[in-house]
PDB file of N, CA, C, O and CB in Angstrom:
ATOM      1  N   UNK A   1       6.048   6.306  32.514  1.00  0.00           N
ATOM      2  CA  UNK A   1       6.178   7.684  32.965  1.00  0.00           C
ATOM      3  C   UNK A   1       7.552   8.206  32.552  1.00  0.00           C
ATOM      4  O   UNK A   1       8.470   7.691  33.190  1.00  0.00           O
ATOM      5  CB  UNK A   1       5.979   7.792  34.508  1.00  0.00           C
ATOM      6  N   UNK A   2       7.886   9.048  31.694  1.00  0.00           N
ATOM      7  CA  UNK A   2       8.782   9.937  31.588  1.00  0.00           C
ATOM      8  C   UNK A   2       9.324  10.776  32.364  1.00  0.00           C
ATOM      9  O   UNK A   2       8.523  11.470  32.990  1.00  0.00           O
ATOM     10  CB  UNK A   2       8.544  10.428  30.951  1.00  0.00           C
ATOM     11  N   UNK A   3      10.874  11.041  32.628  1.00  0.00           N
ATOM     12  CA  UNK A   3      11.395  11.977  33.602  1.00  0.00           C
ATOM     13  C   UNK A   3      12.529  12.972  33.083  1.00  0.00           C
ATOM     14  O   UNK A   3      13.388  12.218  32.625  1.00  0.00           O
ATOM     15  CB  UNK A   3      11.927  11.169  34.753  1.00  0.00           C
ATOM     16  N   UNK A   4      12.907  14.123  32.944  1.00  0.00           N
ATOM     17  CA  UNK A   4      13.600  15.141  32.495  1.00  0.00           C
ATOM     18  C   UNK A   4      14.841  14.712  33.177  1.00  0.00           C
ATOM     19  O   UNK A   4      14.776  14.492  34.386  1.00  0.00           O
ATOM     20  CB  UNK A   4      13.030  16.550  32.780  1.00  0.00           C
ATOM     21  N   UNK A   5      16.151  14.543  32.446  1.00  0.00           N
ATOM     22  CA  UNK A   5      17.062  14.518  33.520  1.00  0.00           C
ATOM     23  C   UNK A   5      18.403  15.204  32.607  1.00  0.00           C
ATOM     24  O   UNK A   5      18.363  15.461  31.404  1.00  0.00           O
ATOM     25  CB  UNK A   5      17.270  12.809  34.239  1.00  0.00           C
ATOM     26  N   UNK A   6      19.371  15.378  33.368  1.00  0.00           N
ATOM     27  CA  UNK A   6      20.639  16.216  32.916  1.00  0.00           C
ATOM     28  C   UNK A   6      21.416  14.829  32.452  1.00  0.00           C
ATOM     29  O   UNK A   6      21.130  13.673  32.762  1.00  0.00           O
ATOM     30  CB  UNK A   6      21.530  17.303  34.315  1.00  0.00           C
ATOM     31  N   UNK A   7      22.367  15.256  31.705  1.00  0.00           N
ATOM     32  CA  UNK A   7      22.854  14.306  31.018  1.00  0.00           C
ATOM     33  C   UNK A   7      25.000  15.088  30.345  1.00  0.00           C
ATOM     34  O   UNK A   7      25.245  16.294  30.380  1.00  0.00           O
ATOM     35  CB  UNK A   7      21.284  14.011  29.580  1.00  0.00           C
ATOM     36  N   UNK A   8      25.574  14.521  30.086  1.00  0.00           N
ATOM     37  CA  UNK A   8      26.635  15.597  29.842  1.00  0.00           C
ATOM     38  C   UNK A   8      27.406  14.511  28.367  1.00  0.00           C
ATOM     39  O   UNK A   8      27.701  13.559  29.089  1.00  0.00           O
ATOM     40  CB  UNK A   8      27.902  15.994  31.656  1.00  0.00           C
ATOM     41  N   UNK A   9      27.598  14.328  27.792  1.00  0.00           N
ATOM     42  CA  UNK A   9      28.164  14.042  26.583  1.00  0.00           C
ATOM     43  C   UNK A   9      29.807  14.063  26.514  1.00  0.00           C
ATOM     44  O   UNK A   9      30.531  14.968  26.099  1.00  0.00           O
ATOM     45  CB  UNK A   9      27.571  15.002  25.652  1.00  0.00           C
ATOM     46  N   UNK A  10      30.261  12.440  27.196  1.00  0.00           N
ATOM     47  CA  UNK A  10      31.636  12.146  27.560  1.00  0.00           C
ATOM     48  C   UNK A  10      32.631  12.337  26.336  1.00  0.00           C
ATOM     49  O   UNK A  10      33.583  13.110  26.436  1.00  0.00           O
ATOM     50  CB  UNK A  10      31.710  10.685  28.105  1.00  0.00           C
ATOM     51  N   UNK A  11      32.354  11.521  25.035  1.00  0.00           N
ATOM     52  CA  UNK A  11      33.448  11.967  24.084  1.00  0.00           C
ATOM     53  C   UNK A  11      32.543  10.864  23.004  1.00  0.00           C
ATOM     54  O   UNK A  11      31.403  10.448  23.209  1.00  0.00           O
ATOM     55  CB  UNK A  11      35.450  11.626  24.596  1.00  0.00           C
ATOM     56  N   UNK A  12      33.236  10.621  22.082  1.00  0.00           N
ATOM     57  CA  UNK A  12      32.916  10.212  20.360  1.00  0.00           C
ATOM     58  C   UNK A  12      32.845   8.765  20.117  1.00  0.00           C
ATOM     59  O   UNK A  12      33.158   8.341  21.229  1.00  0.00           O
ATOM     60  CB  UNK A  12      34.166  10.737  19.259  1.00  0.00           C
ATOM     61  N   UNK A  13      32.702   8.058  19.614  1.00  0.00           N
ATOM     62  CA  UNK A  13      33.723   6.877  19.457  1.00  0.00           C
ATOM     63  C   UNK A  13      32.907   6.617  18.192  1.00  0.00           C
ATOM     64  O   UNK A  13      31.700   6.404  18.306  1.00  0.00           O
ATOM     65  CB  UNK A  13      33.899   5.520  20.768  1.00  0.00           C
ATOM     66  N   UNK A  14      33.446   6.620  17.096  1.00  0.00           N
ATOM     67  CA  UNK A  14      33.102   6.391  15.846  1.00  0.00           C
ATOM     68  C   UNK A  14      31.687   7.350  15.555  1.00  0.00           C
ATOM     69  O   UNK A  14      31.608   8.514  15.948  1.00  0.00           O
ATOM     70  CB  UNK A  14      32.934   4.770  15.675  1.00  0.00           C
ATOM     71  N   UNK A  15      30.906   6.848  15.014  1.00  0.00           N
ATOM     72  CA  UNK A  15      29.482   8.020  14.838  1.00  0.00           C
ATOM     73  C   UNK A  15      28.430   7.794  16.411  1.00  0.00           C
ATOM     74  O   UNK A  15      27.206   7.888  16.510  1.00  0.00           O
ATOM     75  CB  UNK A  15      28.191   7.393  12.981  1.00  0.00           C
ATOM     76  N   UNK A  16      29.227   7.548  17.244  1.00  0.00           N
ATOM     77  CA  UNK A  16      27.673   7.205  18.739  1.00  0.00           C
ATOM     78  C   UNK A  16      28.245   8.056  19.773  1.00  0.00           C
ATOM     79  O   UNK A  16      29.417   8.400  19.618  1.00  0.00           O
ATOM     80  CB  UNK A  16      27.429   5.116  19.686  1.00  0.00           C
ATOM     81  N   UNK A  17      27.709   8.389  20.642  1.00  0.00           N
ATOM     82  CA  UNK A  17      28.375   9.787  21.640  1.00  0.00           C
ATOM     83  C   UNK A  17      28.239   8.641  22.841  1.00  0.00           C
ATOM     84  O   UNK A  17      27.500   7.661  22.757  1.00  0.00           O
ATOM     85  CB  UNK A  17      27.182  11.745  21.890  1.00  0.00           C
ATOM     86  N   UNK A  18      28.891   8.880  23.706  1.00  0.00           N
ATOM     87  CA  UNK A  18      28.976   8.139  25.572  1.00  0.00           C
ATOM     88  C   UNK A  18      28.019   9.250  26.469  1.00  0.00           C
ATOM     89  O   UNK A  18      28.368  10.289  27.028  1.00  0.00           O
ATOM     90  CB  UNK A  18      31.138   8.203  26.504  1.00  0.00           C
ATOM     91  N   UNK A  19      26.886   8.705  26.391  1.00  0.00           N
ATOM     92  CA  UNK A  19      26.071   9.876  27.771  1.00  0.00           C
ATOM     93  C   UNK A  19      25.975   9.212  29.224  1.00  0.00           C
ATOM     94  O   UNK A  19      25.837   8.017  29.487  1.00  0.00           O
ATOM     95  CB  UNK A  19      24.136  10.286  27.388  1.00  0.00           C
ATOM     96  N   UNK A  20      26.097  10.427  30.203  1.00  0.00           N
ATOM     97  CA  UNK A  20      26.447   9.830  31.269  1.00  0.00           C
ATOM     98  C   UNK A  20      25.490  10.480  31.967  1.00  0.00           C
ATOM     99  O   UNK A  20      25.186  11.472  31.304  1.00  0.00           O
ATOM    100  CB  UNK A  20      27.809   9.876  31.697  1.00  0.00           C
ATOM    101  N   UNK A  21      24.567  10.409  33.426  1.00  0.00           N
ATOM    102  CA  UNK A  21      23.814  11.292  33.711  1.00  0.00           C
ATOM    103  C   UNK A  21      24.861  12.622  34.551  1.00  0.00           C
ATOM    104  O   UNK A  21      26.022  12.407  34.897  1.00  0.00           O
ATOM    105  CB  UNK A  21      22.608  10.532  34.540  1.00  0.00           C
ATOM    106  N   UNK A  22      24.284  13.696  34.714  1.00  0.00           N
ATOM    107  CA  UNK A  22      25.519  14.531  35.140  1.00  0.00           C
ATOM    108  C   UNK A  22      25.258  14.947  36.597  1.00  0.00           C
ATOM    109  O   UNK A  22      24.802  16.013  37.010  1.00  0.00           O
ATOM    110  CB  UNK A  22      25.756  15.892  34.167  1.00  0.00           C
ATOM    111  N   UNK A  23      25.632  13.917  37.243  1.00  0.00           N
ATOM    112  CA  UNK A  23      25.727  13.378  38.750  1.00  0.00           C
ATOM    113  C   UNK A  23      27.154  12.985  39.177  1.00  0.00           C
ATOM    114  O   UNK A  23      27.965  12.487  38.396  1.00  0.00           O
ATOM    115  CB  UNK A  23      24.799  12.054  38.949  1.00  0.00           C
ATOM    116  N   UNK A  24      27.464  13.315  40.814  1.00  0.00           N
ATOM    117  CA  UNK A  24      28.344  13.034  41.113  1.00  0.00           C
ATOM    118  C   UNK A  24      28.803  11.612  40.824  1.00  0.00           C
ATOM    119  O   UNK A  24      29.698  11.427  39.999  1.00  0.00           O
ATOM    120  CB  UNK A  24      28.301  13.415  42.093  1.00  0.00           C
ATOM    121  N   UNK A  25      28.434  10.964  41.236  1.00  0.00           N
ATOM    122  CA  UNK A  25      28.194   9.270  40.627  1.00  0.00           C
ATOM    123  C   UNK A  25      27.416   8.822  39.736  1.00  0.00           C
ATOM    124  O   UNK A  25      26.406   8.171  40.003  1.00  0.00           O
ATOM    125  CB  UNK A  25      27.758   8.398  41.468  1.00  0.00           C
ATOM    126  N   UNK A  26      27.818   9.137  38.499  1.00  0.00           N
ATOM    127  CA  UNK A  26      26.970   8.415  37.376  1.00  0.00           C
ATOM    128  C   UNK A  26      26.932   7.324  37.006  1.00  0.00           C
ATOM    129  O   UNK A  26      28.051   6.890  36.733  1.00  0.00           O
ATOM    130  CB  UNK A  26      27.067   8.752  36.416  1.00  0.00           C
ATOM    131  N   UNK A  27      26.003   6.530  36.836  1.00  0.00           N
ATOM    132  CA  UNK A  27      25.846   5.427  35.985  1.00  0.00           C
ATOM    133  C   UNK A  27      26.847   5.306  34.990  1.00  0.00           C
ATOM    134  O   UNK A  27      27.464   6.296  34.598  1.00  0.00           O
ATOM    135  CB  UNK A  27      24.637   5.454  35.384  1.00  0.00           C
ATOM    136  N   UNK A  28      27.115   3.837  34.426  1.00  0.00           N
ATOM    137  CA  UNK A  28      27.990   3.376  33.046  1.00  0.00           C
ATOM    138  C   UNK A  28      27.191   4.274  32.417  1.00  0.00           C
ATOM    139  O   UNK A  28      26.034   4.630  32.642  1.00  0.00           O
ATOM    140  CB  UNK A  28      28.029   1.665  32.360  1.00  0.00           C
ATOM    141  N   UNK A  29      28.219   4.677  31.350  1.00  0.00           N
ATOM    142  CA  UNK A  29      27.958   5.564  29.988  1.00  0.00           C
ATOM    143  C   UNK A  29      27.704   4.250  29.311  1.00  0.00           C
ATOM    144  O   UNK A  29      28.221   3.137  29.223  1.00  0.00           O
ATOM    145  CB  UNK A  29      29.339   6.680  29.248  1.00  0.00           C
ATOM    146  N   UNK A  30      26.215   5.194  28.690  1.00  0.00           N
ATOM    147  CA  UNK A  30      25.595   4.377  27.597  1.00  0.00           C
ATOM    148  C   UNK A  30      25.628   5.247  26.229  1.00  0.00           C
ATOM    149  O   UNK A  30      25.930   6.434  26.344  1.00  0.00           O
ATOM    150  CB  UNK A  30      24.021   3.959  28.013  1.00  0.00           C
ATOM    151  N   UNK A  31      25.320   4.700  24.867  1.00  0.00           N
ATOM    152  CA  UNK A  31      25.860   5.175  23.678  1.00  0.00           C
ATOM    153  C   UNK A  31      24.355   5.300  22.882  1.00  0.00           C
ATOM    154  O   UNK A  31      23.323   4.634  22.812  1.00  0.00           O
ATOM    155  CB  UNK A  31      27.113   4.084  22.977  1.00  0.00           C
ATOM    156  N   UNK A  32      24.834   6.444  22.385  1.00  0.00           N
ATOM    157  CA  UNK A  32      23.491   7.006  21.372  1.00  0.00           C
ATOM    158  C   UNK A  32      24.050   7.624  19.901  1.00  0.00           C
ATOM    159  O   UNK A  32      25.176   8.109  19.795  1.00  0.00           O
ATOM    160  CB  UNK A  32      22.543   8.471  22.257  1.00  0.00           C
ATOM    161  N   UNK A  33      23.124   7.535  18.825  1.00  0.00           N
ATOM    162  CA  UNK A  33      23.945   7.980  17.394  1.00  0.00           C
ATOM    163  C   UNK A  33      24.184   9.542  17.749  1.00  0.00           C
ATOM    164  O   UNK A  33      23.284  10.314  18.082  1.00  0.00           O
ATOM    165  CB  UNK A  33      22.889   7.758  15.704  1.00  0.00           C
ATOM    166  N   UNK A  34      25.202   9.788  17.654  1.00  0.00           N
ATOM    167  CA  UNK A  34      25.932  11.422  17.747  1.00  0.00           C
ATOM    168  C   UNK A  34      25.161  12.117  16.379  1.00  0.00           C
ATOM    169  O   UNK A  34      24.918  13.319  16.479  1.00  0.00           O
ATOM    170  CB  UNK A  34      28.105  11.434  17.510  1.00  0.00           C
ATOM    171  N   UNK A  35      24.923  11.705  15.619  1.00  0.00           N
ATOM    172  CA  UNK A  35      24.077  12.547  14.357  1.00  0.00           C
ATOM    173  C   UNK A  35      22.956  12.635  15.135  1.00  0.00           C
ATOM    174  O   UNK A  35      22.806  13.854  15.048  1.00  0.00           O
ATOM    175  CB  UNK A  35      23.755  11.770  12.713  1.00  0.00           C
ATOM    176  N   UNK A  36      21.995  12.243  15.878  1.00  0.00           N
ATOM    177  CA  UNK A  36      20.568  12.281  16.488  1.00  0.00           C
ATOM    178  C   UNK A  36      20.602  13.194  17.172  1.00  0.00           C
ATOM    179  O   UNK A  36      19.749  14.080  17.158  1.00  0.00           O
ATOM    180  CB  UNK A  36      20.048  11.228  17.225  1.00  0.00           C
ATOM    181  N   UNK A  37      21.702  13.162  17.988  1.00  0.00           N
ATOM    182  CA  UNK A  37      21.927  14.279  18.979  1.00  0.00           C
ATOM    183  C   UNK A  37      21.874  15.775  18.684  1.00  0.00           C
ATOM    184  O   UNK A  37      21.123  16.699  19.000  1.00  0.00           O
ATOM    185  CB  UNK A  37      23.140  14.096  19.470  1.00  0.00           C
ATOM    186  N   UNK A  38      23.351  15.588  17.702  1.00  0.00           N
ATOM    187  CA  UNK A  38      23.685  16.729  17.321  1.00  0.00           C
ATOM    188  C   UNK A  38      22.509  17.392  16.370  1.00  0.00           C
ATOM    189  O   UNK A  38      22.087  18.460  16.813  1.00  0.00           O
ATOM    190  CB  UNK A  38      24.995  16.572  16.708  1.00  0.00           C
ATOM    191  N   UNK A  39      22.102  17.085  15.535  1.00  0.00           N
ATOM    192  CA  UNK A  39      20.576  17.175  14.850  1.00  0.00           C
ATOM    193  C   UNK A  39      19.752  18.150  16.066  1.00  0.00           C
ATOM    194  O   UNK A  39      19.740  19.380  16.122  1.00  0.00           O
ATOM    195  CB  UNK A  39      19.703  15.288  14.627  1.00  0.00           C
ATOM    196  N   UNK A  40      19.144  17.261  16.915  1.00  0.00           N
ATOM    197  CA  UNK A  40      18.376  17.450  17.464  1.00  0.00           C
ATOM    198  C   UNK A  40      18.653  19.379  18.524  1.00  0.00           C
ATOM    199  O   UNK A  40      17.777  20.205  18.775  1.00  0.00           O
ATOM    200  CB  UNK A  40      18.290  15.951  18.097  1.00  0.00           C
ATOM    201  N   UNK A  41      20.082  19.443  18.849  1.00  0.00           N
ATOM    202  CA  UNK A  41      20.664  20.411  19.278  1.00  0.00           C
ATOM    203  C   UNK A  41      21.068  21.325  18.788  1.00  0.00           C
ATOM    204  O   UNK A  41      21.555  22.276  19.399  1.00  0.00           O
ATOM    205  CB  UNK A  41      21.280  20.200  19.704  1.00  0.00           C
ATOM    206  N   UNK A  42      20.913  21.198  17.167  1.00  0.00           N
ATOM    207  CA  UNK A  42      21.483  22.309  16.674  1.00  0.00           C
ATOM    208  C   UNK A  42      23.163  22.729  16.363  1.00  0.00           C
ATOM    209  O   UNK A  42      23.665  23.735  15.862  1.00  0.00           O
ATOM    210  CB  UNK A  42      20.979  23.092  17.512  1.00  0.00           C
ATOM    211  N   UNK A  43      23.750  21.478  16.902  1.00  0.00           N
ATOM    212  CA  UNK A  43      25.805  21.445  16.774  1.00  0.00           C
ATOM    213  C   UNK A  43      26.525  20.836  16.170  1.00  0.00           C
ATOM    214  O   UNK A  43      26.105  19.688  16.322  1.00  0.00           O
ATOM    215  CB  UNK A  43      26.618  21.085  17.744  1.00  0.00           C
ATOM    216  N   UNK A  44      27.430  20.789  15.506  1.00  0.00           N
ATOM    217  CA  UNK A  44      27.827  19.465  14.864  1.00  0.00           C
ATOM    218  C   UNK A  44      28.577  18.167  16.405  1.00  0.00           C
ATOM    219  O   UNK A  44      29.008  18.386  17.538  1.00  0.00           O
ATOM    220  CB  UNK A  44      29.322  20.053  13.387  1.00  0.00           C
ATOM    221  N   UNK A  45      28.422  17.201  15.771  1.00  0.00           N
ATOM    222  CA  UNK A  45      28.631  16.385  16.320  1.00  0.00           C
ATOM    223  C   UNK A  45      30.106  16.009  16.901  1.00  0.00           C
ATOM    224  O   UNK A  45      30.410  15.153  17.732  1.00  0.00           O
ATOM    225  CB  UNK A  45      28.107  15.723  15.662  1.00  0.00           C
ATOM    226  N   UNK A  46      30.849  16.850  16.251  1.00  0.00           N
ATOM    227  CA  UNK A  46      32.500  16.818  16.517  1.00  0.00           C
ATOM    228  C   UNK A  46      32.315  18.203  17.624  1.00  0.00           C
ATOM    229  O   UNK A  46      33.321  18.907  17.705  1.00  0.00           O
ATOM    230  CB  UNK A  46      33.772  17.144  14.740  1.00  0.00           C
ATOM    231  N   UNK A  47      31.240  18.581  18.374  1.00  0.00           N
ATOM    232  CA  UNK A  47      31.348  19.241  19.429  1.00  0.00           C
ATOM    233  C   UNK A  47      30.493  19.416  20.221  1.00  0.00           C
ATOM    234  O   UNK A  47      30.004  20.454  20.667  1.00  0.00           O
ATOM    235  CB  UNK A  47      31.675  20.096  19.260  1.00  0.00           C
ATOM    236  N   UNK A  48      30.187  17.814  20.515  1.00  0.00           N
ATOM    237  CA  UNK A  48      29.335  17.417  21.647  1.00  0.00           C
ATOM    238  C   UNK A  48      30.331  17.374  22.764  1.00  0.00           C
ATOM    239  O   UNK A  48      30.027  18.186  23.638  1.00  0.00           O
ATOM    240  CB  UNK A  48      28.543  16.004  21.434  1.00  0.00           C
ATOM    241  N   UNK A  49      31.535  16.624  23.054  1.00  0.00           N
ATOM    242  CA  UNK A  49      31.973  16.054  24.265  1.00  0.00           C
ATOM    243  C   UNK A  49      31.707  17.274  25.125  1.00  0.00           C
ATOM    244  O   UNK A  49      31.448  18.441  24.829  1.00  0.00           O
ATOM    245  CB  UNK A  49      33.513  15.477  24.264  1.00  0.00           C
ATOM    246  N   UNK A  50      31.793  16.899  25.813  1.00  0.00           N
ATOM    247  CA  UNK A  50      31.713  17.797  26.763  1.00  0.00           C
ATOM    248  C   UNK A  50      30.296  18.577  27.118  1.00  0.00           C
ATOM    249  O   UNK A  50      30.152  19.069  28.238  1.00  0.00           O
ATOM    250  CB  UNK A  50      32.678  18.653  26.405  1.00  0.00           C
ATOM    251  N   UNK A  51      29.501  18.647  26.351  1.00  0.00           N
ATOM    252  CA  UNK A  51      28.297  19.416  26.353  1.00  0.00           C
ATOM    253  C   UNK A  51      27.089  18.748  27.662  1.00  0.00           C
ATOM    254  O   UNK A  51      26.991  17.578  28.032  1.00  0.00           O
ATOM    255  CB  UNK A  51      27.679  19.297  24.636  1.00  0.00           C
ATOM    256  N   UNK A  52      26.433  19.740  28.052  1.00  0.00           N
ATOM    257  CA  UNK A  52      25.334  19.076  29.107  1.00  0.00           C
ATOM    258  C   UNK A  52      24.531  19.461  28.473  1.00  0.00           C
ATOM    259  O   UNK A  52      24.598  20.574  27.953  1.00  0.00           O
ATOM    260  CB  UNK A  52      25.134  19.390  30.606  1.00  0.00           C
ATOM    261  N   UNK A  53      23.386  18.541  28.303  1.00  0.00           N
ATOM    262  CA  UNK A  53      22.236  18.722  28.002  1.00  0.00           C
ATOM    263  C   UNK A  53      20.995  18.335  29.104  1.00  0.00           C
ATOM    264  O   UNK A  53      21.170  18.295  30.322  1.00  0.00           O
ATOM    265  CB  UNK A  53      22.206  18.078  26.844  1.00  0.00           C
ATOM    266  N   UNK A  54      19.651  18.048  28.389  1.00  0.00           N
ATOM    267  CA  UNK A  54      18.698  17.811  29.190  1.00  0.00           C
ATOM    268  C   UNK A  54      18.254  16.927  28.179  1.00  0.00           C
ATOM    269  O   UNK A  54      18.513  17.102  26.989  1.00  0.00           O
ATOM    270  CB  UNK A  54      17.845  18.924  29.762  1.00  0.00           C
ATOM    271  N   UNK A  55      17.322  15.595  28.801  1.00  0.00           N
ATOM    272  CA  UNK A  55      17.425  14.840  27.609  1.00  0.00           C
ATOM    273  C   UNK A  55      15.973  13.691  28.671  1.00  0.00           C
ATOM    274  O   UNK A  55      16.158  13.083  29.726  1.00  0.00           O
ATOM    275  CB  UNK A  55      19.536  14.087  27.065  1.00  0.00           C
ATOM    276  N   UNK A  56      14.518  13.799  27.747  1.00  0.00           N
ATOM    277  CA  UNK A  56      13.989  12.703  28.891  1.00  0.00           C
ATOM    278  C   UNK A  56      14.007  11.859  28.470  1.00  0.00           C
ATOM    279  O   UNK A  56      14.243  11.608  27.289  1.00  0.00           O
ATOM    280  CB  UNK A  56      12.846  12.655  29.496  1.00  0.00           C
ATOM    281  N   UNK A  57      13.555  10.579  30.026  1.00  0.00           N
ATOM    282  CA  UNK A  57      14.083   9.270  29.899  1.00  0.00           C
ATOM    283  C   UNK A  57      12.754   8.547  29.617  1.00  0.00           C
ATOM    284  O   UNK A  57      11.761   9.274  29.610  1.00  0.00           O
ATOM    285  CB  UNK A  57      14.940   8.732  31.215  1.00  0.00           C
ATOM    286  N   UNK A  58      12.610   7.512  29.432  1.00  0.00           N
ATOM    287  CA  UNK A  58      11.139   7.022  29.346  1.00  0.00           C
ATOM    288  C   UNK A  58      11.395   5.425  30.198  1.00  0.00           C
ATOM    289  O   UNK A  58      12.423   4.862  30.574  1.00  0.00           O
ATOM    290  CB  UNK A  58      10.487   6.890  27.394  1.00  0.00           C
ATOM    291  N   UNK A  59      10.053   5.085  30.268  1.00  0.00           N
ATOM    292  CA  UNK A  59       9.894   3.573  30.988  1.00  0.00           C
ATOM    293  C   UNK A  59      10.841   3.108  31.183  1.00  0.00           C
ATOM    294  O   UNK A  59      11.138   2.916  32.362  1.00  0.00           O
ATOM    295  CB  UNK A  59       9.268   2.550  30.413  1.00  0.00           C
ATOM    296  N   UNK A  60      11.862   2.663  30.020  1.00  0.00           N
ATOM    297  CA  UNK A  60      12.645   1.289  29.529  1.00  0.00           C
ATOM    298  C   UNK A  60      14.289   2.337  30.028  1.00  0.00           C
ATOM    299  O   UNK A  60      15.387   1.788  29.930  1.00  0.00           O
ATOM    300  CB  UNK A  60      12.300   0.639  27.186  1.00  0.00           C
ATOM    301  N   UNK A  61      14.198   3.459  30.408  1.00  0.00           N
ATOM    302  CA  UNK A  61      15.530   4.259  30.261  1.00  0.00           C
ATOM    303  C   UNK A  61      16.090   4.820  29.234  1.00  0.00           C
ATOM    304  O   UNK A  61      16.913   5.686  29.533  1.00  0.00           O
ATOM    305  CB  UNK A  61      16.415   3.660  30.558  1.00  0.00           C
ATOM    306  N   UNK A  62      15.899   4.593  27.919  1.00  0.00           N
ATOM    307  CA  UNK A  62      16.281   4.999  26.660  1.00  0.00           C
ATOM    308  C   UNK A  62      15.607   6.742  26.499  1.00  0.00           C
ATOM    309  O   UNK A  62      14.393   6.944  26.455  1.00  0.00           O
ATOM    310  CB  UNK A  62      15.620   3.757  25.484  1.00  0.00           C
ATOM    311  N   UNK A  63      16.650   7.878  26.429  1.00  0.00           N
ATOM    312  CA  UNK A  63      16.715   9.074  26.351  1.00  0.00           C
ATOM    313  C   UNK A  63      16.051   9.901  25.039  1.00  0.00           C
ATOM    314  O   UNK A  63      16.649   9.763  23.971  1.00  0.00           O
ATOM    315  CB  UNK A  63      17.988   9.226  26.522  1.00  0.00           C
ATOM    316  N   UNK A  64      15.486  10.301  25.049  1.00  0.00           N
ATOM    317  CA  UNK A  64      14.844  11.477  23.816  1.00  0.00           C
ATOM    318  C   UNK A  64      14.988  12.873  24.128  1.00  0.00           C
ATOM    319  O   UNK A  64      15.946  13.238  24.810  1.00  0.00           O
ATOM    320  CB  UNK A  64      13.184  11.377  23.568  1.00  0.00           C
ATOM    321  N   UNK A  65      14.192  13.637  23.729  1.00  0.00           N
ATOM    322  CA  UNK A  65      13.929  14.737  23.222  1.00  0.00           C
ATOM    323  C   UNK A  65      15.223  15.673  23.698  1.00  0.00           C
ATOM    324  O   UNK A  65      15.104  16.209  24.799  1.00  0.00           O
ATOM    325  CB  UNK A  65      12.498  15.166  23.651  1.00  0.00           C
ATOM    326  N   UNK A  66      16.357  15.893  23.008  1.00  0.00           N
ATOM    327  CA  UNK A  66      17.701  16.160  23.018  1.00  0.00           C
ATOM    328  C   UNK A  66      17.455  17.940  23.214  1.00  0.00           C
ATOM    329  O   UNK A  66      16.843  18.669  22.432  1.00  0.00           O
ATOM    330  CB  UNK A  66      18.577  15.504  21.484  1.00  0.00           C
ATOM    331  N   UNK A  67      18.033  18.280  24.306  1.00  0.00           N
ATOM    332  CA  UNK A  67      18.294  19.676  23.859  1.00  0.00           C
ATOM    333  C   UNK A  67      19.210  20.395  25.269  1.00  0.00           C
ATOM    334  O   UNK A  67      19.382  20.014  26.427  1.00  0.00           O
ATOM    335  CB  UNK A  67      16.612  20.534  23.479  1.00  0.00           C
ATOM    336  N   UNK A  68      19.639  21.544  24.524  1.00  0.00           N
ATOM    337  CA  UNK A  68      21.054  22.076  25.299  1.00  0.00           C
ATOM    338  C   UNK A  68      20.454  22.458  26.469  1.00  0.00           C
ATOM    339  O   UNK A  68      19.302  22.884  26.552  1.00  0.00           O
ATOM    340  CB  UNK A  68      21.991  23.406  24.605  1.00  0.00           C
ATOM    341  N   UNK A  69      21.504  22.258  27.705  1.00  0.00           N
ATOM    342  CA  UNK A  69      21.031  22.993  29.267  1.00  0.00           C
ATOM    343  C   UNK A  69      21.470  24.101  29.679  1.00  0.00           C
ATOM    344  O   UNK A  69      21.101  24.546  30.765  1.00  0.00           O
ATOM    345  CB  UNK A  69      21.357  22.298  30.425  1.00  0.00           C
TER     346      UNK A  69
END
């Protein structure tokens, strides 16, 4: 089962972005290719940090269908 959730895009680290869910207490930031992202959103990738998106999660937790909130 898939679930829609907010997500906010901490900073860079080589070509993979740090997503965090965008909750008072988030989970460890986990890392996704910043080209997938940014692709998928329409931005370049040197201006994700900071960005919230919406992004769903599936079974296993691993995030798809990327897009701005």
């Amino acid at each position: 089962m898939s679930e829609t959730v907010n997500i906010k895009i901490l900073l860079l680290i080589g070509d993979e972005a740090e997503v965090v869910a965008d909750a008072p207490d988030p989970d460890a930031p986990v890392r996704y290719p910043a080209g997938e992202i940014a692709e998928a959103v329409g931005i370049p990738a040197r201006e994700l940090p900071s960005t919230r998106l919406v992004a769903v999660t599936d079974e296993r937790g691993q995030l798809s269908g990327w897009r701005l909130a």
